[in-house]
C-alpha positions as CSV (number, residue, x, y, z in Angstrom):
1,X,10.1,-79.0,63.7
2,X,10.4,-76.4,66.5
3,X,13.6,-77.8,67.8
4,X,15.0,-77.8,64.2
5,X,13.9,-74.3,64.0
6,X,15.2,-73.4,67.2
7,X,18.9,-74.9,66.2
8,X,18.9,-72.7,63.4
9,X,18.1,-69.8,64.8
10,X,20.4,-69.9,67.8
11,X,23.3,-71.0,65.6
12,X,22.7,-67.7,63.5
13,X,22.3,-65.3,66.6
14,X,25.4,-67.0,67.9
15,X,27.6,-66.5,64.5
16,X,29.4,-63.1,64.4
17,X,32.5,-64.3,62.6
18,X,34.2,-61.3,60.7
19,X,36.5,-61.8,58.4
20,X,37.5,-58.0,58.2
21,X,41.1,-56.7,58.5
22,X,41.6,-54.9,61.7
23,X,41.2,-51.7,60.8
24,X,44.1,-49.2,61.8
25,X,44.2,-45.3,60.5
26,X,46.9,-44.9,58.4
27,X,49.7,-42.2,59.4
28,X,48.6,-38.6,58.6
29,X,51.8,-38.3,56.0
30,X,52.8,-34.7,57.3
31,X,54.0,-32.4,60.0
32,X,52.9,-32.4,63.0
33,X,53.3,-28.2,63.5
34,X,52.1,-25.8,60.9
35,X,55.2,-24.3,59.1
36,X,57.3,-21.7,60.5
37,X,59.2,-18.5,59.1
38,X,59.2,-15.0,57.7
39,X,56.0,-15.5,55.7
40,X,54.2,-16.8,59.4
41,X,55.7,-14.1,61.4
42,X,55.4,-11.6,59.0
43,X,52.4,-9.0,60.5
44,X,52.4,-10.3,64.3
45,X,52.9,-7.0,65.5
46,X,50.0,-5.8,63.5
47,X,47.3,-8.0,66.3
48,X,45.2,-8.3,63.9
49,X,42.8,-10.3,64.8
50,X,43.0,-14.1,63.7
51,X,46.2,-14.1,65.5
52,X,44.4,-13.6,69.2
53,X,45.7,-16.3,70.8
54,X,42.6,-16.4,73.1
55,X,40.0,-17.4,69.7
56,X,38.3,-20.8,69.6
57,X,39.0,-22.8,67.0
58,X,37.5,-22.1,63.3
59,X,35.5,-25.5,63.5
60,X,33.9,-24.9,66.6
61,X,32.8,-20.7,65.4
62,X,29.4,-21.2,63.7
63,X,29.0,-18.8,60.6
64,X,26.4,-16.5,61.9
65,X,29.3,-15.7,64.1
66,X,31.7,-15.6,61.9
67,X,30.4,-14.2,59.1
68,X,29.8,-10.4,60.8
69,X,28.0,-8.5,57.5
70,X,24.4,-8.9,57.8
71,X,23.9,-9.0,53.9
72,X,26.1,-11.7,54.0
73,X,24.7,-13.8,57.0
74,X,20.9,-13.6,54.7
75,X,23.1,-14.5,51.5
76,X,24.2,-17.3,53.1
77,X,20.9,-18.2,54.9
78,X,19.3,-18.4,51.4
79,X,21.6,-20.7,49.9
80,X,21.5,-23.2,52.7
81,X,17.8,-23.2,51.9
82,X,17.4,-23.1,47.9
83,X,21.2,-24.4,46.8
84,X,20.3,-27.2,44.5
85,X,23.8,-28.5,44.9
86,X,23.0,-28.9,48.4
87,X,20.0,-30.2,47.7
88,X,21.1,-33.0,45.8
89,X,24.2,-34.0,48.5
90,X,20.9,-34.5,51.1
91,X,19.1,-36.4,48.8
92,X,22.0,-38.4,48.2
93,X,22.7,-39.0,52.1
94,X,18.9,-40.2,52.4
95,X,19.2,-42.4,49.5
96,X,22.8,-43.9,50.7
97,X,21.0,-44.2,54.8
98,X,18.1,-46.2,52.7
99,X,20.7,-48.8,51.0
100,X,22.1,-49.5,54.4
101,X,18.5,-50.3,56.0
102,X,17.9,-52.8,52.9
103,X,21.5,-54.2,53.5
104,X,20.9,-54.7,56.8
105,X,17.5,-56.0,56.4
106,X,19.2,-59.3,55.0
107,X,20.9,-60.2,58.4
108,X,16.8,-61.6,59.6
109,X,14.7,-63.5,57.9
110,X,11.5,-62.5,55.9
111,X,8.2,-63.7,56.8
112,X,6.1,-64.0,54.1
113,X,1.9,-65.1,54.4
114,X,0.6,-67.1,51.4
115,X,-2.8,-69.2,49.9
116,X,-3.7,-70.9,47.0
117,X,-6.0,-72.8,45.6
118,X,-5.3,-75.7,43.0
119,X,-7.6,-77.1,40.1
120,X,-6.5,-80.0,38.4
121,X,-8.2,-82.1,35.9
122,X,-6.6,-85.3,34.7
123,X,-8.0,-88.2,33.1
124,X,-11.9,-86.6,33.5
125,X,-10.7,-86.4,36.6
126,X,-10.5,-83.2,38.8
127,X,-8.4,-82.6,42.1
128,X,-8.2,-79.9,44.4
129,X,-5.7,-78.6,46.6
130,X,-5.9,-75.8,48.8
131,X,-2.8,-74.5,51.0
132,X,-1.9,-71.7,53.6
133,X,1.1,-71.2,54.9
134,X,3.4,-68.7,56.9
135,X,7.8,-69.2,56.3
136,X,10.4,-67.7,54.8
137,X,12.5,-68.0,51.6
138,X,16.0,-68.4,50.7
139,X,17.1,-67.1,54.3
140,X,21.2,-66.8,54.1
141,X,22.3,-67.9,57.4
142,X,25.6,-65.5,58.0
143,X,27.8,-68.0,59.7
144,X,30.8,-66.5,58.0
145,X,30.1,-62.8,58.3
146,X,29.3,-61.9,54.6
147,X,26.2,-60.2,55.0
148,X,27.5,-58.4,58.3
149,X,30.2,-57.0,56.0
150,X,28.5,-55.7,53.6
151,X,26.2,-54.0,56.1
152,X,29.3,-51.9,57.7
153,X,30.6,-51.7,54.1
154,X,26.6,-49.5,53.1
155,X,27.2,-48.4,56.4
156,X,30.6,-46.5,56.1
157,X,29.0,-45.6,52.2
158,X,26.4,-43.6,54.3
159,X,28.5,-42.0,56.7
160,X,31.0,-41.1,53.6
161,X,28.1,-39.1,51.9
162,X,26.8,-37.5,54.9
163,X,30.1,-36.1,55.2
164,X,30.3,-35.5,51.7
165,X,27.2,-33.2,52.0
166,X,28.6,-31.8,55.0
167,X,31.9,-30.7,52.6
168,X,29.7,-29.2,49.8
169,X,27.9,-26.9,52.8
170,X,31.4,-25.4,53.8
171,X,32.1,-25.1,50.1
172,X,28.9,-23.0,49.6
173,X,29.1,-21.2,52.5
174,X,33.1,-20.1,51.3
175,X,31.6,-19.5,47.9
176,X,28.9,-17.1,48.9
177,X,30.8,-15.3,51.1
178,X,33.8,-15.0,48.2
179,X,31.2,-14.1,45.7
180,X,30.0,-11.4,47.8
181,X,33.0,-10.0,48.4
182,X,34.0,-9.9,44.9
183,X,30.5,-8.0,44.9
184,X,32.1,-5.5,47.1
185,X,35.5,-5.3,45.6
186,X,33.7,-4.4,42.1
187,X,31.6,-1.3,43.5
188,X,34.2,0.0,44.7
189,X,36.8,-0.4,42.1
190,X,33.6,0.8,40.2
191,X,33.5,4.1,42.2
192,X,37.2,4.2,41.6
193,X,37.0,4.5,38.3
194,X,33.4,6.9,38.1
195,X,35.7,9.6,40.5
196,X,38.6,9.1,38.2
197,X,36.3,9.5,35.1
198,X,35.3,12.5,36.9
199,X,38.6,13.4,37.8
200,X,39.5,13.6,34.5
201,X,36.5,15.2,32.8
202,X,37.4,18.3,35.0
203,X,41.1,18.0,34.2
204,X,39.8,17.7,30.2
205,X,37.8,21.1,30.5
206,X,40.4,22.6,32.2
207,X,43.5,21.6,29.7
208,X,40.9,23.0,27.1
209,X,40.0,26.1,28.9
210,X,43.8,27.0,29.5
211,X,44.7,25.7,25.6
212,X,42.0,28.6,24.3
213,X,44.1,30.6,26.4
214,X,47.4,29.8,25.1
215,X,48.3,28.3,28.3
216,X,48.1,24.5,27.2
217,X,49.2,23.0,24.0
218,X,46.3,20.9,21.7
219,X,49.0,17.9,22.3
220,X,47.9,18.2,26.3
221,X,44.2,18.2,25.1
222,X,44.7,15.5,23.6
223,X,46.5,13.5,26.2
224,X,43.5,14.2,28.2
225,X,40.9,13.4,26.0
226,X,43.3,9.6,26.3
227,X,42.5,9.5,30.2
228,X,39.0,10.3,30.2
229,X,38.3,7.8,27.1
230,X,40.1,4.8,29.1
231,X,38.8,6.2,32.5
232,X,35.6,5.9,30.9
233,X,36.1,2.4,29.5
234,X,36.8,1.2,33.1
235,X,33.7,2.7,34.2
236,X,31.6,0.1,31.6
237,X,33.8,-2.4,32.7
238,X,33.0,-2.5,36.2
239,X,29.9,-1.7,35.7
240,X,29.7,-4.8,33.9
241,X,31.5,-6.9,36.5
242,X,28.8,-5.4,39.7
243,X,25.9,-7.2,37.0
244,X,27.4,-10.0,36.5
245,X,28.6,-10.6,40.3
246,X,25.0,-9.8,41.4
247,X,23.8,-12.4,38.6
248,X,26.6,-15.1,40.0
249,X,25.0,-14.2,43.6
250,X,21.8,-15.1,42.6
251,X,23.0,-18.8,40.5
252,X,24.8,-19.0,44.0
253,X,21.9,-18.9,46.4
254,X,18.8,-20.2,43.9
255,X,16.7,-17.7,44.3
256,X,16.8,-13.8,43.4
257,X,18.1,-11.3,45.7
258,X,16.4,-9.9,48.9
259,X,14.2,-6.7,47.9
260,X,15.8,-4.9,50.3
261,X,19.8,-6.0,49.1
262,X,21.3,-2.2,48.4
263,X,25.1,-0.9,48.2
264,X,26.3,-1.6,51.9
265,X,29.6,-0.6,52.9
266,X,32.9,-0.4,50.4
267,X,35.8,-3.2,50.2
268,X,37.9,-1.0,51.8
269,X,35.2,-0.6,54.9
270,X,34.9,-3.7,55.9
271,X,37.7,-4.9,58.3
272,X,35.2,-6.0,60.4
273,X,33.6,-8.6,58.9
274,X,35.1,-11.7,60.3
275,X,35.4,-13.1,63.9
276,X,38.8,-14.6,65.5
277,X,39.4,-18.0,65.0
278,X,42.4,-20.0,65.6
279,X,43.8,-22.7,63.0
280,X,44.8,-25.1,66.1
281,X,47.0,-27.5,65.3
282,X,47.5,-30.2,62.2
283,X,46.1,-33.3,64.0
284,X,42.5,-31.2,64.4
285,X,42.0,-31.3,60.6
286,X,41.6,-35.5,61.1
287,X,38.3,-34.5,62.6
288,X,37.1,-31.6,61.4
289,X,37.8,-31.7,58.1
290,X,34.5,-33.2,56.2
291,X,36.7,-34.5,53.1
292,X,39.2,-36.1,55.1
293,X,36.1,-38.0,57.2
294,X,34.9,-38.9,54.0
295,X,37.8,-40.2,52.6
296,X,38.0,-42.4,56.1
297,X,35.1,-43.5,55.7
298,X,35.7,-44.5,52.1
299,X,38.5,-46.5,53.3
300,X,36.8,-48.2,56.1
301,X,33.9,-49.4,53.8
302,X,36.9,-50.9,51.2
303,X,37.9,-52.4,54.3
304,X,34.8,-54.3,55.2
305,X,34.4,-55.2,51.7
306,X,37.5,-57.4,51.9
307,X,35.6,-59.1,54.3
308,X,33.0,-60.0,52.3
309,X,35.2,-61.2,49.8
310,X,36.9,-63.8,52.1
311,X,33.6,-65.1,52.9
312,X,32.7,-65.8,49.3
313,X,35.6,-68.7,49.8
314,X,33.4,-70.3,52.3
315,X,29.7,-72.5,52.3
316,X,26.4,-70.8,51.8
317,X,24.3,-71.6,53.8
318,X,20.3,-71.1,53.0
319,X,17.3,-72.0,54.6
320,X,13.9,-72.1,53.0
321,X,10.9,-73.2,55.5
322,X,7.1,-73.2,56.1
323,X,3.9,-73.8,58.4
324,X,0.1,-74.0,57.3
325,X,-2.4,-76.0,56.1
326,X,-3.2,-78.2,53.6
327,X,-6.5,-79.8,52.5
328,X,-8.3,-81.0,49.2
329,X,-11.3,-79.5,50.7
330,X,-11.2,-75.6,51.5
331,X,-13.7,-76.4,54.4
332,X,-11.2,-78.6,55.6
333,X,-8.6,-76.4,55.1
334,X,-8.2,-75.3,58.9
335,X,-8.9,-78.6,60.9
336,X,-6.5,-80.3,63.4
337,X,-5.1,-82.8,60.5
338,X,-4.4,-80.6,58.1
339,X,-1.4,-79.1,59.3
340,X,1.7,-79.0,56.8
341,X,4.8,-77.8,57.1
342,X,8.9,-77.6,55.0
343,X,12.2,-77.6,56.2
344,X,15.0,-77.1,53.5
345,X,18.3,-75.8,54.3
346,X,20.5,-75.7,51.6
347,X,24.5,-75.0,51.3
348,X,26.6,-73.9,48.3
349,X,30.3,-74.7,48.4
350,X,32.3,-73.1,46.5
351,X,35.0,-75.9,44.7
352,X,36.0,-74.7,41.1
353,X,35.5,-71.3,40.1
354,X,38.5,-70.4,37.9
355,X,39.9,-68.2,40.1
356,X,36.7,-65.8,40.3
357,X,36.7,-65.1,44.0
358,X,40.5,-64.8,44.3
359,X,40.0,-62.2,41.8
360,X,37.7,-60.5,43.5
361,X,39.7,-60.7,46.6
362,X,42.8,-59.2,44.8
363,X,40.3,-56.3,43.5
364,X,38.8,-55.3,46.5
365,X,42.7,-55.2,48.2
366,X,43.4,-53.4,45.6
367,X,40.4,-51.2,46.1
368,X,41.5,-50.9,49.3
369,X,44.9,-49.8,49.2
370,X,43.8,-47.0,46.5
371,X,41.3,-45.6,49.1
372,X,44.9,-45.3,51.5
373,X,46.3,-43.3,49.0
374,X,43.4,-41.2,48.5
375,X,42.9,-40.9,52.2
376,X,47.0,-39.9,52.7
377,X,46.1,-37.4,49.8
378,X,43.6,-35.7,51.3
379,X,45.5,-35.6,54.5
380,X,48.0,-34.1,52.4
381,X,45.8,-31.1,50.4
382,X,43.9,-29.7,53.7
383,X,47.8,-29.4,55.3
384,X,49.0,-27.4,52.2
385,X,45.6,-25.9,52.3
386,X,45.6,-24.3,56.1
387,X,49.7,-23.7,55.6
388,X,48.9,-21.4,52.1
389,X,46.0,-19.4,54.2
390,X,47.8,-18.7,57.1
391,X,51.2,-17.5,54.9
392,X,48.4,-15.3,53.5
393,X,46.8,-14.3,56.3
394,X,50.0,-13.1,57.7
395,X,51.7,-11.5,54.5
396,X,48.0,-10.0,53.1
397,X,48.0,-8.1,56.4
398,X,51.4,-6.0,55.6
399,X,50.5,-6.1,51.7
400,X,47.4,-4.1,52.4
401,X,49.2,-1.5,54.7
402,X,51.8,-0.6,52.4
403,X,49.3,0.0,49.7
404,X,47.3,1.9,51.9
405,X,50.6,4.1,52.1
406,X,50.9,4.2,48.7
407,X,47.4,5.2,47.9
408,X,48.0,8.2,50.4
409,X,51.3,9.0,48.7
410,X,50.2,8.6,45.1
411,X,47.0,11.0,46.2
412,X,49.5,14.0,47.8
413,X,52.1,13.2,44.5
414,X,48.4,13.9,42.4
415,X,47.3,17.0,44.4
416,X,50.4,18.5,43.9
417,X,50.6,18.2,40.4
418,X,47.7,19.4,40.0
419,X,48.5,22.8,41.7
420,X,51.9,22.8,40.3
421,X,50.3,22.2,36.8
422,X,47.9,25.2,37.2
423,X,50.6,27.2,38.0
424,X,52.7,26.6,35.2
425,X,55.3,25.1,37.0
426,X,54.8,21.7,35.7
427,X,54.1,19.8,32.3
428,X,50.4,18.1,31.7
429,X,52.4,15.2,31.8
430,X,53.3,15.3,35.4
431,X,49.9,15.6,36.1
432,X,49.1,13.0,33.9
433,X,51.1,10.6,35.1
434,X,50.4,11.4,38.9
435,X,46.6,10.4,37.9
436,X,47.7,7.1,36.2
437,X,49.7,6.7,39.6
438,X,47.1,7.5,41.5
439,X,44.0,5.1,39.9
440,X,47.2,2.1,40.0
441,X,47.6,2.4,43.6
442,X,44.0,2.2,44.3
443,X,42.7,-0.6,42.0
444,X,46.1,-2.2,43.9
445,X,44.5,-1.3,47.1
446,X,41.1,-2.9,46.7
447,X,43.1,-5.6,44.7
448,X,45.0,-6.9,47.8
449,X,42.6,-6.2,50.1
450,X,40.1,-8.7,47.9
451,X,42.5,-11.4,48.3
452,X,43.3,-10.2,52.0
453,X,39.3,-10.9,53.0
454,X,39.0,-13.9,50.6
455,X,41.7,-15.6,52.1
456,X,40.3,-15.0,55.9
457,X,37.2,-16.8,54.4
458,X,39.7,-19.5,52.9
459,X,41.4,-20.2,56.1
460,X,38.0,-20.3,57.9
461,X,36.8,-23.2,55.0
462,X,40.1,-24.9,55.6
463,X,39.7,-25.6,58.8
464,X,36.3,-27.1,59.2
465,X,34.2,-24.2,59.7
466,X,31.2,-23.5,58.0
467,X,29.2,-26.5,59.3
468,X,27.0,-25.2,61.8
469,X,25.1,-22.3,62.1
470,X,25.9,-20.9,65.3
471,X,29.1,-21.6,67.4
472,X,29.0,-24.7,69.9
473,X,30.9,-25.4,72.9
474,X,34.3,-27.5,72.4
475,X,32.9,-30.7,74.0
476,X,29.8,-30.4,72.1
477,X,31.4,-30.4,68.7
478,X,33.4,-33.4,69.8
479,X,30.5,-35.7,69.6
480,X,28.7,-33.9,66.9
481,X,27.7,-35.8,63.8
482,X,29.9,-34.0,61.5
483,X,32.8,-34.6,63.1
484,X,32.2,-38.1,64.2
């Protein structure tokens, strides 16, 4: 019995047959530089900062050191902590790491104790049978690597949703930020508007004051009256935007704001806000972007799968066996002569199954060769991805100058109206126009520099960053989990 045992067991230590494909990465289906030209160029001379060519790269800077706004950095700290998104992508990684322990539970045999105790009466007649025993049941022997298989296949699943959750902390850490700064852009269009309303209450009492005098005509009252009423309307507006951007905050992080979250600095104050990163160069997205790990990891688990799918084509080998006791008599049941014991392997060979396992071979090729495509296509969206944020971050850079130049000349244009206008040298209506002039140039201005910021915090997503809290050494984020 020990010997038989012994033969089994050595022949299933000794079988690591894989029918896998060798796995081999596909070809990253793009360039192997980031595109080049006017849109690229356009704002070197500016050194700003993300073009130092001295800063790390984006995957390696840890948000906390990114992410220079202290409101911000506490947003983003509360999200990380009540986010039920996030939340459920860590659940989802610990339920995923638990169906590979029970996949790979099946690769050894499970012991399982048992007694019982028999009456039987027959013919007047009763009999009694009592049993203990220790073995194991139905025991699939993997000579043929299905089981092994299927383990890497739960395996790469895992690894697949831990960089899933991974991806949907970048997202949320982008999304916070974005949401905050459209918190910012908001108050300060909305202070835009409340000085223009302002603006053009004074103008209003003036135009009426001068009409009284005969020095303004009631159709100059009235086009006055027009630019306070839709200065005014903007006001609500905005004022409705800063709720509802505080209220999309608050979804954003699952929980209310910090007591002490008041008006920080403008839009328009905070060039400051991000660190220098560096987009490095196309090849660096294969391991630091968390979708495109994913989607490798998707593919490697196909690939494993076709594995066990060859195996279904070959015997099954099972083995049920057991050691006690066995006696009529339970005082019997644990003497020298009672001993019992079962040895049943059993094999399954598969002969005539109407084309079931070819089927299922063809599927999970199929299966496979999808996951390529999504893998290419991933591949694909990060390069257009980082190329779109760094033609923005080049071109937003020049944008925002010249409307900071037009801002300053739509301002002198307005001041000069003004004084031209209360001179009599000019019409209401070059003053009126001046002040339409002048509240266009600056909703353009905090406009442009919105997208200017939200694309910095784009590229920075783009790239991988976002993942860790504080920034790590190059060779440390080599071997780090997230980018393994």
């Amino acid at each position: 019995m020990k010997l038989k045992l012994l033969s089994v067991l050595c022949a299933a230590a000794l079988s690591a047959c894989s029918l896998d494909p060798v796995y081999q990465r596909p070809a990253a289906p793009v360039a192997t530089a980031w595109p080049t030209g006017a849109a690229y160029a356009m704002g070197a001379s500016a050194a700003t900062p993300s073009t130092s060519p001295a800063a790390p790269n984006a995957a390696d800077v840890g948000w906390r050191d990114y992410f220079k706004d202290s409101r911000l950095q506490e947003l983003i700290a509360l999200a990380l902590d009540h986010n039920r998104d996030l939340r459920v992508a860590a659940l989802q990684v610990a339920e995923y790491e638990a169906q590979y322990r029970i996949t790979r539970a099946e690769l050894a045999p499970t012991i399982d104790a048992g007694g019982s105790l028999t009456n039987t009466r027959t013919d007047g007649a009763v009999s009694h049978s009592n049993t203990v025993s220790v073995g194991t049941t139905s025991w699939e022997i993997d000579f043929f690597g299905r089981i092994r298989s299927l383990k890497r296949q739960a395996l790469e699943n895992y690894l697949s949703t831990q960089a899933s959750r991974t991806s949907t902390q970048l997202s949320l850490v982008a999304d916070v930020a974005t949401d905050y700064l459209q918190l910012l852009s908001d108050e300060t269009l909305l202070k835009v508007s409340t000085d223009t309303a302002a603006a053009d209450q004074n103008t209003y009492d003036l135009t009426v004051s001068m009409m009284k005098i005969g020095s303004a005509s009631l159709q100059d009252v009235r086009e006055a009256q027009t630019s306070l009423a839709s200065a005014r309307a903007s006001v609500a507006s905005y004022t409705r935007a800063v709720a509802q951007d505080r209220n999309n905050l608050i979804a954003e992080i699952g929980c209310p704001l910090p007591d002490d979250f008041a008006t920080g600095p403008t839009l328009l104050e905070s060039d400051a806000m991000f660190a220098d990163v560096d987009a490095g160069i196309p090849s660096d997205l294969l391991a630091r972007r968390p979708d495109i790990i994913e989607a490798e990891h998707t593919l490697k688990a196909a690939n494993a799968n076709i594995g066990a799918a060859r195996a279904a084509f070959f015997p099954k080998i099972e083995l049920t066996a057991s050691a006690g006791t066995a006696s009529t008599s339970l005082s019997q049941l644990f003497k020298a002569s009672t001993g019992a014991w079962t040895f049943a392997p059993t094999i399954t060979m598969p002969i005539f199954d109407y084309g079931s396992n070819k089927a299922s071979l063809d599927v999970a090729k199929i299966e496979k060769d999808i996951d390529v495509a999504d893998y290419e296509k991933a591949i694909q969206t990060a390069f257009k991805e980082v190329s779109n944020a760094l033609a923005g971050r080049a071109t937003y850079v020049e944008q925002v100058a010249a409307d900071r130049d037009y801002v300053k000349s739509a301002q002198d244009y307005y001041d000069l109206a003004q004084a031209r206008y209360k001179t009599g040298t000019d019409s209401f209506l070059t003053v009126l126009t001046a002040q339409r002039t002048l509240y266009t140039a600056q909703e353009q201005l905090v406009t442009d520099e919105l997208a200017k910021l939200s694309n910095q915090v784009t590229l920075y997503k783009v790239l991988g960053g976002g993942w860790s809290t504080s920034s790590v050494p190059e060779q440390a984020a080599a071997s780090d989990p997230a980018h393994s």
